[in-house]
Backbone as JSON Lines, residues from 0, in Angstrom:
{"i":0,"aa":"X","n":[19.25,2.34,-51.09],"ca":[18.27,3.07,-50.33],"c":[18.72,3.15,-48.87]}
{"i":1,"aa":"X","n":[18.66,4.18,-48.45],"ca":[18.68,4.57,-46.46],"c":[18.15,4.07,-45.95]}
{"i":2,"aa":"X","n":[18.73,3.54,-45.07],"ca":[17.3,2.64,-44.13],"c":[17.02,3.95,-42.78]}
{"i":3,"aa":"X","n":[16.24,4.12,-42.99],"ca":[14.68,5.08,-41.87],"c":[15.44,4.91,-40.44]}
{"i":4,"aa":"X","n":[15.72,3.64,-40.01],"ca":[15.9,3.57,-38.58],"c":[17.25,4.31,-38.21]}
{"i":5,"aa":"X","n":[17.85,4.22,-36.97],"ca":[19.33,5.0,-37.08],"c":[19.46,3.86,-36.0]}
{"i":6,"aa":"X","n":[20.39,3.4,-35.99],"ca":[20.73,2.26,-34.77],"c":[21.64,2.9,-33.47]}
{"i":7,"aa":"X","n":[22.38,4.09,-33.83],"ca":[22.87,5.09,-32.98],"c":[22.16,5.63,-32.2]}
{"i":8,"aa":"X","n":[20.55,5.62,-32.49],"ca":[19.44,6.01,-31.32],"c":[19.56,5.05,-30.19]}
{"i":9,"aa":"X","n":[19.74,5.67,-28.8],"ca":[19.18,4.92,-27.75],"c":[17.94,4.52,-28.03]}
{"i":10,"aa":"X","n":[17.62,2.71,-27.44],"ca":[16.4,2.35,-27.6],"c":[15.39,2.85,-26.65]}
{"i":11,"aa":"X","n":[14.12,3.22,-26.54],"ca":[12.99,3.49,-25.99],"c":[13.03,2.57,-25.13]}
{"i":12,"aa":"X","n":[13.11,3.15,-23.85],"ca":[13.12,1.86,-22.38],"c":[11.26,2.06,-22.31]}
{"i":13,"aa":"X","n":[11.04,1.3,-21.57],"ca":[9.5,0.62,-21.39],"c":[9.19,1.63,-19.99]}
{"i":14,"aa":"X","n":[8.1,2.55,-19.84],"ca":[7.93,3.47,-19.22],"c":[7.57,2.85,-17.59]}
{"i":15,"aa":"X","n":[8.23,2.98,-16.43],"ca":[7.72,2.59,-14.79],"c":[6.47,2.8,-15.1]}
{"i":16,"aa":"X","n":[6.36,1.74,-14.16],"ca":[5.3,1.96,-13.7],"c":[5.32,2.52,-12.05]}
{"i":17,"aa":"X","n":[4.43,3.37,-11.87],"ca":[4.25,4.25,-10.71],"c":[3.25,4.08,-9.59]}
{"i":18,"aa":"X","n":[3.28,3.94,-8.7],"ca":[2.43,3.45,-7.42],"c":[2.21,4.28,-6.53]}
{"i":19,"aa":"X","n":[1.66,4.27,-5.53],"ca":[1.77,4.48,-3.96],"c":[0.46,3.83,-3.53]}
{"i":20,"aa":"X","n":[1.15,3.77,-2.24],"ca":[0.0,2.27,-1.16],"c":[-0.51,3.14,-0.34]}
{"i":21,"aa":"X","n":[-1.56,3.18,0.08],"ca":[-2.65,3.11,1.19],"c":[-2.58,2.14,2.18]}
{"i":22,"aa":"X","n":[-2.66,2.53,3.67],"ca":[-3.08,1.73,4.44],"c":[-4.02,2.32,5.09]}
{"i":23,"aa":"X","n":[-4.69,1.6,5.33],"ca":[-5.63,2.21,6.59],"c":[-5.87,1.87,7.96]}
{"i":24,"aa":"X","n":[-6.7,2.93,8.47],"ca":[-6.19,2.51,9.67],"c":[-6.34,1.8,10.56]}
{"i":25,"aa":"X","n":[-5.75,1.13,11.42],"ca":[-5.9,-0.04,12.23],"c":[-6.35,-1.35,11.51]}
{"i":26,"aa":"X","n":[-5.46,-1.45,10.3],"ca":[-5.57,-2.17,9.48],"c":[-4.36,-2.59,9.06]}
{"i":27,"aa":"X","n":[-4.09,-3.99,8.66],"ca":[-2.37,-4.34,8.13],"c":[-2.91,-4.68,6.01]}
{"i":28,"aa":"X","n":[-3.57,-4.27,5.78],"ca":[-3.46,-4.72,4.27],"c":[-3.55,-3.32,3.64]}
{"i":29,"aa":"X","n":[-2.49,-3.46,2.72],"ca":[-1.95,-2.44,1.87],"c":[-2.13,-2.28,0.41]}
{"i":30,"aa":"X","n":[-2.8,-1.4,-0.08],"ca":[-4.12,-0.98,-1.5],"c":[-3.3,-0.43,-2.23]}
{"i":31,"aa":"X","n":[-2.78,-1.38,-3.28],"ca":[-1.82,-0.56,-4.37],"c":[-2.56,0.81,-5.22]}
{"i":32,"aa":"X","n":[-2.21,1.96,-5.75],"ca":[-3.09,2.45,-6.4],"c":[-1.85,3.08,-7.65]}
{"i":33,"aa":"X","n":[-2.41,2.74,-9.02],"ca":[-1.19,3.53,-10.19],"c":[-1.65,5.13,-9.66]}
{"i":34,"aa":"X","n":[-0.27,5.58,-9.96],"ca":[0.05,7.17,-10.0],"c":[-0.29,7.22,-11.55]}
{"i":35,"aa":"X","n":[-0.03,5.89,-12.3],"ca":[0.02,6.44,-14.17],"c":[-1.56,6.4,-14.69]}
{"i":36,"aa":"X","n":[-2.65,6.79,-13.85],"ca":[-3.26,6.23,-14.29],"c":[-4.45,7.86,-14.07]}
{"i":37,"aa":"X","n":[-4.66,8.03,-15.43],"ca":[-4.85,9.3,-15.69],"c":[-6.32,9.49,-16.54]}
{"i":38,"aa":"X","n":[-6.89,8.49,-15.87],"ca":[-8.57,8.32,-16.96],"c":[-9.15,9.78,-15.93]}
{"i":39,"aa":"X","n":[-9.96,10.17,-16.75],"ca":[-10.71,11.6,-15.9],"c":[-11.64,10.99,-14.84]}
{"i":40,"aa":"X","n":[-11.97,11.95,-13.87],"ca":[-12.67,11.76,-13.0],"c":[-13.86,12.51,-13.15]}
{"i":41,"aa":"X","n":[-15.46,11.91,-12.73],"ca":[-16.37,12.87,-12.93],"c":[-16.34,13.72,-12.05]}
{"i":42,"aa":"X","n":[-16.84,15.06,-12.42],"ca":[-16.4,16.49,-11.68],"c":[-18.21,16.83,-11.11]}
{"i":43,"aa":"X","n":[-18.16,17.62,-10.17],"ca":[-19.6,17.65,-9.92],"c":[-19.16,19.17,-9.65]}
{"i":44,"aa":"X","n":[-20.03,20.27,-10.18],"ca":[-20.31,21.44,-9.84],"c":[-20.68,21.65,-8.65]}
{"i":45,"aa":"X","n":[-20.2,22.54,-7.71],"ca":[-21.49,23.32,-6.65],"c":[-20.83,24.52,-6.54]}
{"i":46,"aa":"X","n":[-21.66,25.05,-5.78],"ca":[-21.57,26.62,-5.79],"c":[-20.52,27.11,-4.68]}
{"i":47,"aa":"X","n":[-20.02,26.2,-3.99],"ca":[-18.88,26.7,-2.7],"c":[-17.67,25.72,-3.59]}
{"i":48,"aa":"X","n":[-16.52,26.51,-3.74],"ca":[-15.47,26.22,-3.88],"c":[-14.73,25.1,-2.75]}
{"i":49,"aa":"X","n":[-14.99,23.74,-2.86],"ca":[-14.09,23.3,-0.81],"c":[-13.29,22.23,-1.36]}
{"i":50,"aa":"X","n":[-11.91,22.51,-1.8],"ca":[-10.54,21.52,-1.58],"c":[-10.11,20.71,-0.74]}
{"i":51,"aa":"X","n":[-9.85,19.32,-0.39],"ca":[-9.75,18.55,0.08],"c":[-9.09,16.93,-0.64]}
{"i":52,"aa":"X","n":[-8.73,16.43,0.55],"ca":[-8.01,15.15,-0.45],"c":[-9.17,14.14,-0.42]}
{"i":53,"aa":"X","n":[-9.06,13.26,-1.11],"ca":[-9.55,12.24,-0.87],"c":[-10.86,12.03,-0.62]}
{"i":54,"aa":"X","n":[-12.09,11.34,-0.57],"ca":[-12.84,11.47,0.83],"c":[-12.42,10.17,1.53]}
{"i":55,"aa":"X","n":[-12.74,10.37,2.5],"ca":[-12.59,9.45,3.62],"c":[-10.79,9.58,4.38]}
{"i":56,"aa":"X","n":[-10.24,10.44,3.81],"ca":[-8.74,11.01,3.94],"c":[-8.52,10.9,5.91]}
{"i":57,"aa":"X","n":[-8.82,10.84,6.33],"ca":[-8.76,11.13,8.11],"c":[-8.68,9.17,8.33]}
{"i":58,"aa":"X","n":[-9.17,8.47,7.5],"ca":[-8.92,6.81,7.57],"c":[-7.71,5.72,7.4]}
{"i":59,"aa":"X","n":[-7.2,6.86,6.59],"ca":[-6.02,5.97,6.37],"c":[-4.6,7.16,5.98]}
{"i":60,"aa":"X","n":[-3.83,6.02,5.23],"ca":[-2.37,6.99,5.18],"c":[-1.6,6.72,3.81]}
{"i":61,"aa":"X","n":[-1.07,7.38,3.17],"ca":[-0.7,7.12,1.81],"c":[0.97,7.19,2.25]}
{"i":62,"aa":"X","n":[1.27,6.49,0.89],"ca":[3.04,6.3,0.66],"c":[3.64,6.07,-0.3]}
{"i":63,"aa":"X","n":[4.14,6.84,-1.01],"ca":[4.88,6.34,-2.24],"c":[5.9,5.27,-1.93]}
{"i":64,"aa":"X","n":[6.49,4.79,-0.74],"ca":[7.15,3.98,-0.98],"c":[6.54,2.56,0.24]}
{"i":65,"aa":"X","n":[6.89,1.31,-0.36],"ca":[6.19,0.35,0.19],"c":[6.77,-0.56,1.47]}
{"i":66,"aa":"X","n":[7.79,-0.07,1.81],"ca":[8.67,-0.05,2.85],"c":[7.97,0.29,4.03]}
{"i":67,"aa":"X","n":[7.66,2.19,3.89],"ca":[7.46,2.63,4.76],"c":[5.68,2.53,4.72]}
{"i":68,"aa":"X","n":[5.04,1.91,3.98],"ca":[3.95,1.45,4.17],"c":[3.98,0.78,4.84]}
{"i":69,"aa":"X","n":[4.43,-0.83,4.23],"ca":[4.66,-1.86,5.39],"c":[4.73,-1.51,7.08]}
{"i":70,"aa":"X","n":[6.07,-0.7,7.08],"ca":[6.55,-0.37,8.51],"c":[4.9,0.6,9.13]}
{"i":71,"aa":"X","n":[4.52,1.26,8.76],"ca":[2.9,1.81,9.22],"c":[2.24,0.74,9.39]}
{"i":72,"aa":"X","n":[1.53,0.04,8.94],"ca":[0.55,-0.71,8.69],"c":[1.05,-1.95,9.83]}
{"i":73,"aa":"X","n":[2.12,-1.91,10.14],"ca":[2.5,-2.83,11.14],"c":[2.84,-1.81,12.26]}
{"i":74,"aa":"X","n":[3.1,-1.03,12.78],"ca":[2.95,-0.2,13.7],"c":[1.16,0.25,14.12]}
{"i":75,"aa":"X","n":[0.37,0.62,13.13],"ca":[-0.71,0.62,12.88],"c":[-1.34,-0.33,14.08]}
{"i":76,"aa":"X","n":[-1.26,-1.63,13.42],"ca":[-1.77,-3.02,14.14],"c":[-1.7,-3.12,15.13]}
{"i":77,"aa":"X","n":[-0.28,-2.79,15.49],"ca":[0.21,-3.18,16.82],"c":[-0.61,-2.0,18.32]}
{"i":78,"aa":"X","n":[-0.44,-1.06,17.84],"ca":[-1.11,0.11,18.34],"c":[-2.61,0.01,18.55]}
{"i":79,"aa":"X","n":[-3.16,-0.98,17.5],"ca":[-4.77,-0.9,17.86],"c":[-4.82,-1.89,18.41]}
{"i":80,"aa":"X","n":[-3.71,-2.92,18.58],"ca":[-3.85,-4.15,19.61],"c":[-3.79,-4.04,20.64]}
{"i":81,"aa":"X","n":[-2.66,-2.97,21.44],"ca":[-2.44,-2.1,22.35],"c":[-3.47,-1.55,23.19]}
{"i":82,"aa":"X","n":[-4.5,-0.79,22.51],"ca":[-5.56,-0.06,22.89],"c":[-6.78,-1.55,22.8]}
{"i":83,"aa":"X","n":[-6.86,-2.64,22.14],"ca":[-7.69,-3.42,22.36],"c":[-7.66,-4.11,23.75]}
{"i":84,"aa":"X","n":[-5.96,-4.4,24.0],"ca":[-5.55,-4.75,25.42],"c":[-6.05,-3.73,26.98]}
{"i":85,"aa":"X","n":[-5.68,-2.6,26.5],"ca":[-5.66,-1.88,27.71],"c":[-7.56,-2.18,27.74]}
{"i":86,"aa":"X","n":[-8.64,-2.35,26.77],"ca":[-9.8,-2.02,27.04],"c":[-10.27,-3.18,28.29]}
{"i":87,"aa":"X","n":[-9.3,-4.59,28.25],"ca":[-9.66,-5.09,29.26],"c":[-10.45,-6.33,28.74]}
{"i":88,"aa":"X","n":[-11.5,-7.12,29.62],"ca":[-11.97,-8.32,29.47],"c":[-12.9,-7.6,28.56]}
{"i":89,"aa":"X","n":[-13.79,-6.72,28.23],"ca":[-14.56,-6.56,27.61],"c":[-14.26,-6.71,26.4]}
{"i":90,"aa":"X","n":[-12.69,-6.23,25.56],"ca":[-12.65,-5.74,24.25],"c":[-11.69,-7.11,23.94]}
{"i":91,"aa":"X","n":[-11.82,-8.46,24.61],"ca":[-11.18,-9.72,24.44],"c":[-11.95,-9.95,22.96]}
{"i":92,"aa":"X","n":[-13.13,-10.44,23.42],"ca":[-13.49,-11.01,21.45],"c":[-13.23,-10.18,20.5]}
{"i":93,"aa":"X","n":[-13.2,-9.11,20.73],"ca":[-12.52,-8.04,19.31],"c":[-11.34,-8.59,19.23]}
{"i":94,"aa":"X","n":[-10.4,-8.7,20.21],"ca":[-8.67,-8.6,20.31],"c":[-8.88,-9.94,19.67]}
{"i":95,"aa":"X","n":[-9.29,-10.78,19.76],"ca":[-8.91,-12.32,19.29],"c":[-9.4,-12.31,17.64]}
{"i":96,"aa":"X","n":[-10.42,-12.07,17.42],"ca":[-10.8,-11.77,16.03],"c":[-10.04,-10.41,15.03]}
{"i":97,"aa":"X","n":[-9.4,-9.63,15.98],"ca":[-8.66,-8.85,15.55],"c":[-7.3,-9.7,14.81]}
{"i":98,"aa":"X","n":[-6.63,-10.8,15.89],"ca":[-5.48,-11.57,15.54],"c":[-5.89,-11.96,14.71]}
{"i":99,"aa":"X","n":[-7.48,-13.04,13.93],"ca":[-7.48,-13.95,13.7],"c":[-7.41,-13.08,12.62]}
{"i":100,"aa":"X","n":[-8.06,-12.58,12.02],"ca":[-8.32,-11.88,10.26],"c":[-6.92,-10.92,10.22]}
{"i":101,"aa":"X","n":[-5.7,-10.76,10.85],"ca":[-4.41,-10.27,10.54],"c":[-3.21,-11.25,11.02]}
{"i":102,"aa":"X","n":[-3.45,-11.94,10.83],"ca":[-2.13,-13.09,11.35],"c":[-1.32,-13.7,10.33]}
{"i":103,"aa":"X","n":[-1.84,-13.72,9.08],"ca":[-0.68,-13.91,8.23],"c":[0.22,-12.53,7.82]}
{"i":104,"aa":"X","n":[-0.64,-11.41,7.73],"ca":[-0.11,-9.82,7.98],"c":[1.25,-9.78,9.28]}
{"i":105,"aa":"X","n":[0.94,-10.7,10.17],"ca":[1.42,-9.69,11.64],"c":[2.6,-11.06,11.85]}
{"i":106,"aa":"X","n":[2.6,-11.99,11.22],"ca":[3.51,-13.28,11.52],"c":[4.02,-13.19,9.94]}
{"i":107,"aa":"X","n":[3.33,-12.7,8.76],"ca":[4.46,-13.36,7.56],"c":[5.02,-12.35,7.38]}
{"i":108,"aa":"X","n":[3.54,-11.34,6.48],"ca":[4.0,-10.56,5.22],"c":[4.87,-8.71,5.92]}
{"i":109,"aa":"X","n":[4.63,-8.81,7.4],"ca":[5.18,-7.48,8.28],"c":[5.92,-7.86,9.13]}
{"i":110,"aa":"X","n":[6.93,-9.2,8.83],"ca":[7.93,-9.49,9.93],"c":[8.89,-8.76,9.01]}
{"i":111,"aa":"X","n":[9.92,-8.01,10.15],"ca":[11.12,-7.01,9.75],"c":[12.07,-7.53,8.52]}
{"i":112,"aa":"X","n":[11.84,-8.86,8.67],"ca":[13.06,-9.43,7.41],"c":[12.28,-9.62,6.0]}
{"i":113,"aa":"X","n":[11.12,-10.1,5.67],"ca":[10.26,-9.75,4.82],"c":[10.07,-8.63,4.07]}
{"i":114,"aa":"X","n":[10.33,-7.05,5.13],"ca":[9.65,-5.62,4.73],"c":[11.38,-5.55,3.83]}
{"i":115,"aa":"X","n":[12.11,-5.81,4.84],"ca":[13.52,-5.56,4.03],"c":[13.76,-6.26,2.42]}
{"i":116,"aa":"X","n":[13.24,-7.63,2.25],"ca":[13.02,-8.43,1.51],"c":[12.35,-7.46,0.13]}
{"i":117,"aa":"X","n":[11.22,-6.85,0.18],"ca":[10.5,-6.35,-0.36],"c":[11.4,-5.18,-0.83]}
{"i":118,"aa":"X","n":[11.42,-4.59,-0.09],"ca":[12.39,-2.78,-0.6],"c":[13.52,-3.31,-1.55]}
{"i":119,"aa":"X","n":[13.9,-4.51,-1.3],"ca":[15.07,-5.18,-2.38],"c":[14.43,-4.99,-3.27]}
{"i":120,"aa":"X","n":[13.32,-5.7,-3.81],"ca":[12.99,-6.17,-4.3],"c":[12.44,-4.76,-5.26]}
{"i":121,"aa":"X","n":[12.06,-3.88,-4.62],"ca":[11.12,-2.9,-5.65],"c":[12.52,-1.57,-6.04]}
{"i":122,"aa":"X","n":[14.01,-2.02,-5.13],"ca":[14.8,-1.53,-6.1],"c":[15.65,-2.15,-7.18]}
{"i":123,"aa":"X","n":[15.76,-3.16,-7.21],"ca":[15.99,-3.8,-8.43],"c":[15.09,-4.39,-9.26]}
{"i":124,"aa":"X","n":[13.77,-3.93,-9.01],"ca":[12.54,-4.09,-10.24],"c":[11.81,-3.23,-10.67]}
{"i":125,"aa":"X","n":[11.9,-2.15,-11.4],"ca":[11.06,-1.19,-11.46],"c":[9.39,-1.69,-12.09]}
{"i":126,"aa":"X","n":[8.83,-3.08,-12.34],"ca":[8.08,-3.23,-12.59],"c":[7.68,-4.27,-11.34]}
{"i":127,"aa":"X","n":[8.37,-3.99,-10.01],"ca":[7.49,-5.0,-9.35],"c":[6.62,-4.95,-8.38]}
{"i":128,"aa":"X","n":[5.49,-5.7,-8.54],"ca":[4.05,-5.75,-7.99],"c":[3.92,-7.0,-6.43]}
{"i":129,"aa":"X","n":[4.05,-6.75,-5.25],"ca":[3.5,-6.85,-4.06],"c":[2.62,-7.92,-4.09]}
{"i":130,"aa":"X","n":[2.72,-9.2,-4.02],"ca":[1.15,-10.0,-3.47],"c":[1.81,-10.88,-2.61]}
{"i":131,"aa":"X","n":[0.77,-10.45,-1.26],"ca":[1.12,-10.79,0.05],"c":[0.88,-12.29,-0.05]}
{"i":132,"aa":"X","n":[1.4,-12.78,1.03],"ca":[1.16,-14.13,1.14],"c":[-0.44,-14.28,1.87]}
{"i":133,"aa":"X","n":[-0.74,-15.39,1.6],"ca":[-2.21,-15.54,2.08],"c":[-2.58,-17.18,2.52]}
{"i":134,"aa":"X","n":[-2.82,-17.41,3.19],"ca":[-2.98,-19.18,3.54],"c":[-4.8,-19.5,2.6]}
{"i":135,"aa":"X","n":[-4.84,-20.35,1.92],"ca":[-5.77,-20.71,1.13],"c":[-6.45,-21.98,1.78]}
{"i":136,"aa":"X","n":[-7.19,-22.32,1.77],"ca":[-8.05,-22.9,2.42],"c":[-8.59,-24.08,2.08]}
């Protein structure tokens, strides 16, 4: 009897998985979201046709690649730290509570040798998944 299979077939590789990150803005934490991920969305009728991305789209910034996320999201920071500085003695308790809730962001997971670390990392893994470092308590 024939055996069914043909071993001359290339085997079926295991399908990527597909991403792109969100950051938002004046913000250093970065929102994985699947591209493969294709469940329907509920649709709501109205009577004016109006195209648009996202809502809330004017908040943040998308990226298929997590590199140049990183590199935003740390430019991002730095820029709203910038503008927290120039506001002066007034916008001090923001600026300090600003450091305090992004400092493992702005000292671990967005120092330049880290972001490089990472881009290694997501080209020789097509299945690999991002979890920042975090100090636990």
């Amino acid at each position: 009897m024939e055996s069914i299979i043909n071993d001359s077939c290339p085997r079926l590789k295991p399908h990527p998985y597909y991403r792109y990150y969100r950051v938002n803005k004046n913000d250093t934490a970065l929102h994985a979201f699947s591209a493969n991920d294709f469940r329907p969305r509920p649709t709501v009728l109205t009577t004016i046709c109006d195209y648009s991305l996202l809502p809330g789209w004017q908040g943040y910034y998308q990226y298929a690649d997590i590199g140049q996320a990183m590199e935003k999201a740390k430019s991002g920071a730095l820029n709203h730290i910038e503008q927290l500085i120039t506001g002066g003695e007034a916008s001090l308790p923001e600026l300090l509570q600003y450091r305090m809730d992004h400092y493992e962001d702005l000292q671990i997971n967005l120092v330049y040798s880290n972001i490089q670390l990472v881009e290694a990392s997501t080209i020789s893994n097509t299945q690999f998944t991002w979890h920042p470092y975090r100090i636990h308590n």
